[in-house]
N, C-alpha and C positions, 0 to 999 in steps of 0.2 A: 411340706416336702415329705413325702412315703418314699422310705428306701427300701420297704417291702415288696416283696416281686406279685404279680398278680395271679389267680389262677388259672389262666393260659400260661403264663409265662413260667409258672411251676409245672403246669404240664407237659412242657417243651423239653424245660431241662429235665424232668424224669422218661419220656422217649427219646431224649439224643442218648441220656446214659444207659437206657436198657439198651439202646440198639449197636453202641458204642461194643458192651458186655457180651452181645450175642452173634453178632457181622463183624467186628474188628476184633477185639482181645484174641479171642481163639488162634488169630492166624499170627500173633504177630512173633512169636518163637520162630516160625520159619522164614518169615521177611528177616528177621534178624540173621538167621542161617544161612540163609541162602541168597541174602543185600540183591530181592529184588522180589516184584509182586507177579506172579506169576497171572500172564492175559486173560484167561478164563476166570482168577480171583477178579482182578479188576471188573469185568463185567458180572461179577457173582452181586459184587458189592454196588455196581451202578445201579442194577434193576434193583435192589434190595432199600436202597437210599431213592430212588423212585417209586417207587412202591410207598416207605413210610411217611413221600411229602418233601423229603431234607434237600434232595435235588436240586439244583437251582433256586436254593428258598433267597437268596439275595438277589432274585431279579424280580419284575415288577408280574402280576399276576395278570395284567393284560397281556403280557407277551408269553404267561405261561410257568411263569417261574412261582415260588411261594411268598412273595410277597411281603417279606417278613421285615419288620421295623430296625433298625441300630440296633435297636439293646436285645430282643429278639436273637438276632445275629451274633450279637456280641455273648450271651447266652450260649445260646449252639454252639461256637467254637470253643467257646472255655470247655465244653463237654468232649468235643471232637478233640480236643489238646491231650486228654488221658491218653489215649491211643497212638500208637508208631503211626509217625508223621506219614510214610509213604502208604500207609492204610485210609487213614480217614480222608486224604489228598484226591483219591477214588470217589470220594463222596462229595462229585463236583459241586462248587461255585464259581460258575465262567465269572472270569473278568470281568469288572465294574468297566471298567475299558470299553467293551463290547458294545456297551451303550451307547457309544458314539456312530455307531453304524449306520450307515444311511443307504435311499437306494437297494439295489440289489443284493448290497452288502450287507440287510436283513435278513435274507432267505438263505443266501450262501453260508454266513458266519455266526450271526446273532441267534434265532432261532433255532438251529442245528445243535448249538452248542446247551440250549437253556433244554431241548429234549434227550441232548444225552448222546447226540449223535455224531456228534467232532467236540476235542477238545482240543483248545488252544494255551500255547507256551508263551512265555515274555521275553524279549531280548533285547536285553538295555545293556550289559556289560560285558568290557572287550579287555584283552589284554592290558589296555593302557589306558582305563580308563572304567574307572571304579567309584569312588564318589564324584571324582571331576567326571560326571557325565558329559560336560559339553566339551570335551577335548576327544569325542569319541571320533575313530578314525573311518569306520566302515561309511559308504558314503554313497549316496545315490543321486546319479546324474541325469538330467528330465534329457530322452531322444525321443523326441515326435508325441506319441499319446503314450511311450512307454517310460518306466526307469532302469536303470543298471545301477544294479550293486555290486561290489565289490568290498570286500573286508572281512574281518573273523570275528564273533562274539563268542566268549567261555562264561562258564559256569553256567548253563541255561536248564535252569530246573524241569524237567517232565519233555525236552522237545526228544525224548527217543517214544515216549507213548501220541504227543503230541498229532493230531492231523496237519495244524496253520500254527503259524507264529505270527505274533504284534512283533513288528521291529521295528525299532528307533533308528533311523540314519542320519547322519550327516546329509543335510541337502544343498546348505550354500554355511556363509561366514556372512558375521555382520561386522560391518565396513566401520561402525564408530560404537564407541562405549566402550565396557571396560573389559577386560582380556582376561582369560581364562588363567587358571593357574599356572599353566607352562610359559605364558606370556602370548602366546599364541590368540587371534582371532577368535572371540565364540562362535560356535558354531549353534548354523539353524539345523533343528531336527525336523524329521517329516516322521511320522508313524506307516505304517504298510502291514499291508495282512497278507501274507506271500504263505501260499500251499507247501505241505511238503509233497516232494518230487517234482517242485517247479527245478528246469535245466537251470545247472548252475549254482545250484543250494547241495550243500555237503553235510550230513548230518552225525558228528564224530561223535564217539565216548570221550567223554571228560576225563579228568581225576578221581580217583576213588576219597569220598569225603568220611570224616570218622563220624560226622554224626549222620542221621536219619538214612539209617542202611534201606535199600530198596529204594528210595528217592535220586533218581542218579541225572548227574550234573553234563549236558553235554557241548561240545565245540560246536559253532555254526559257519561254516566258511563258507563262503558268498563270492564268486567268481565269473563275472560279467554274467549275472543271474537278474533277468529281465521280467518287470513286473508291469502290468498295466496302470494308468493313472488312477481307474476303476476302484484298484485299492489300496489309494490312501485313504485310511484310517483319521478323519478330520481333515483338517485342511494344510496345505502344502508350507512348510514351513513354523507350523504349530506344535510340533508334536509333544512340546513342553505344555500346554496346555491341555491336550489329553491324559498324560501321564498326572498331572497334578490331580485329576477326578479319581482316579486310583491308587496312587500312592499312601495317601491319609489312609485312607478305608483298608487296606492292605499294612498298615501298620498299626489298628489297632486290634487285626485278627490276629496276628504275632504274638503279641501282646495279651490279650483274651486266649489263647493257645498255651502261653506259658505259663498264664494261670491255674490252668487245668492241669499242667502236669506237674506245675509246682503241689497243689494239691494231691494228686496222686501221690507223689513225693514224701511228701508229710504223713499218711495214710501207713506208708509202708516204712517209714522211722519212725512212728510211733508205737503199731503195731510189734516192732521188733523191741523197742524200748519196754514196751509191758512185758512182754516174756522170757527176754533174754538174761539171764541169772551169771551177774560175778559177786565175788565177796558176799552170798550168800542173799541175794536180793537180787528183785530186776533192777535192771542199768536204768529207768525210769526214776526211779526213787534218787537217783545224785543228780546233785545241781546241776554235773557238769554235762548230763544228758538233758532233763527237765529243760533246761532256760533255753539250752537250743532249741527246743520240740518249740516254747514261747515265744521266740525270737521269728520264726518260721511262720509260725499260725499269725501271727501280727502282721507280718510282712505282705505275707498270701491275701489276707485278707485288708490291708491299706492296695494295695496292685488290683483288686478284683473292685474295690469303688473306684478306683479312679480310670478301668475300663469303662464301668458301668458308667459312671460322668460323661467319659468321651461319647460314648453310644447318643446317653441322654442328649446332650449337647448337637450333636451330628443330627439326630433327629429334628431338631429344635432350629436349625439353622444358625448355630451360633459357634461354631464349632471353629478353631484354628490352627495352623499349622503344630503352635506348640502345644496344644491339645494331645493330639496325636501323639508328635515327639515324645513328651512326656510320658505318657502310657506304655511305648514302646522301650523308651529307656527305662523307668524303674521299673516294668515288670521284666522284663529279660536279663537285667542283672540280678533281679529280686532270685529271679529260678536260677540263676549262677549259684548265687549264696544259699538256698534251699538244699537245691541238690549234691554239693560240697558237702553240705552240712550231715546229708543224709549216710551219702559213704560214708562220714567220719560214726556216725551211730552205728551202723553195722560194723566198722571195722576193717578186717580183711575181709569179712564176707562180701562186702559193698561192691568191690572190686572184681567179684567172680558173675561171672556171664549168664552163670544158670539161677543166680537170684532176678536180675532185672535192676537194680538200682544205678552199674554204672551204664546202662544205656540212656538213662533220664538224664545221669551226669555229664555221659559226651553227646548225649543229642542236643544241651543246653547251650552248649560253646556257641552256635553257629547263628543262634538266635540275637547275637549282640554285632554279630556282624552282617547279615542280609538284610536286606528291604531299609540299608540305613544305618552305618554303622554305629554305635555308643556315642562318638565324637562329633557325626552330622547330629544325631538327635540333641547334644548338648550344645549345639552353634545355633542350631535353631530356635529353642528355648533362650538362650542368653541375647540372640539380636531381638527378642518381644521382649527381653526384659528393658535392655538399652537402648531401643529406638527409640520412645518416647521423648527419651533425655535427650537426644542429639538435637 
């Protein structure tokens, strides 16, 4: 077993972070400033992340993408994690999702997306309906070769840059088995790839969220908004089945993200630990600084094998839910207690806006609840550990 990285895979990680250093850092004082990425940046940064290969590097090189392995991938995003979220977000990886495209729905949505030329947004969650996904209320009804939607989705990450949305609907209930949390019927999902500016689609501002400024969250209201059968996204009633090919894969880049910026993190508490002088020494030299800096680097680096595991394993085909989970859970909490930690080594400086360190500490909140909250990643892990036994 070599845990040593290869020399591609050291060359990978030294161009994400010089490119990281030269296309994202610079801008991100004003993404912070100004909680948003201004359109000409985002195309500054498309061509730029096309141009170096990074583009699309998680789709397959026959359809054009870069072709790149698990751990490849899981590499790149630990690098792309230094950097404000709504910077290197510009440095598309369309949907694993997209994969499932068929038909026409290659040319329209799949290919479009892997050149750079539409990007697409996710919409799985609604007002009332947050981890219990399947008590989701929006709901699409089959008329003739078309469907109608009807219903609202929030918090939907990038659909004000977005072209098309993947949307999750309710499409029918199943009649027997067991009932959702509210007590209510499960519901079947259907996926759909619905344009924007299809009649009938409303595309609001969200809530202003305190972490990942420039990353903005918006309302999707769906009002007898009619879509052809053409694009469902898999097949009708499955949509739980496409969503599973994404979800995994999308929570170990979280994961591999908060690696990076836990890193980053540690970089600049440590940094300030060497130079910073009370009682006549740097704050380095006392335990009560030091064991922190060790308690960090231990953490950072048990979360960065056990991405690199999951990658490994994904590659490998042996990969499983609580694979994943895991990865997501302890490094997201891992960057909870990094970047706490770093504020407390700075101080009151931590806390002021023109150092940078409490943006890592509120960008970190958000990371323990999207793509899966703390609580589903620990339900999920505990039913692998006790099925066996039942």
């Amino acid at each position: 077993m070599d845990f040593g990285l290869t020399s591609e895979q050291q060359m990978l990680v030294d161009s994400v972070r010089a490119f990281v250093a030269a296309e994202l850092k610079p801008h991100e004082e004003e993404v912070e400033r100004t909680n948003k990425v201004r359109p000409e940046l985002i195309q500054q940064i498309n061509e730029a992340a096309i141009k170096a290969g990074f583009y699309a590097a998680n789709m397959p090189e026959e359809l054009g993408g870069g072709g790149l392995d698990h751990v490849a991938l899981t590499l790149m995003e630990r690098e792309l994690g230094r950097t404000s979220f709504a910077l290197q977000y510009a440095v598309a990886r369309p949907s694993n999702i997209l994969r499932a495209c068929q038909g026409d729905q290659i040319e329209r949505y799949l290919l479009p997306a892997i050149r750079g030329e539409r990007v697409e947004c996710l919409a799985l969650t609604e007002p009332n309906a947050g981890s219990d996904l399947r008590s989701m209320q929006t709901r699409a009804e089959a008329d003739g070769d078309e469907f109608v939607i009807n219903g609202t989705k929030h918090f939907i990450s990038y659909a004000d840059v977005a072209d098309f949305i993947v949307l999750f609907a309710a499409s029918g209930s199943e009649e027997t088995g067991p009932r959702n949390a509210s007590g209510g019927a499960k519901r079947k999902i259907t996926t759909f790839l619905v344009d924007k500016g299809t009649p009938g689609l409303d595309v609001r501002p969200g809530p202003h969220s305190v972490s990942h400024r420039g990353f903005h969250h918006c309302e999707l209201v769906f009002n007898d908004c009619r879509v052809h059968k053409d694009q469902v996204l898999g097949e009708v009633h499955r949509g739980f089945d496409v969503a599973n090919q994404w979800l995994g894969a999308t929570r170990l880049t979280v994961a591999a993200q908060c690696v990076g910026r836990a890193q980053r993190a540690l970089e600049m508490a440590a940094g300030w630990a060497a130079t910073r002088k009370q009682f006549g020494q740097t704050i380095g030299k006392f335990q009560g600084t030091s064991f922190k800096l060790a308690d960090m680097a231990t953490e950072i680096e048990a979360a960065n094998l056990l991405c690199l595991q999951t990658a490994w394993k994904t590659d490998r085909g042996s990969v499983t839910d609580a694979d994943y989970a895991m990865a997501k859970l302890y490094a997201t909490e891992m960057l909870a207690r990094v970047t706490d930690q770093t504020v407390q080594i700075f101080g009151g400086m931590g806390l002021m806006e023109e150092v940078g360190v409490e943006r890592l500490w509120r960008d970190a909140r958000v990371e323990r609840i999207w793509d899966g909250t703390s609580e589903i990643q620990r339900h999920i892990i505990s039913r692998s550990v006790l099925r066996p036994l039942e």
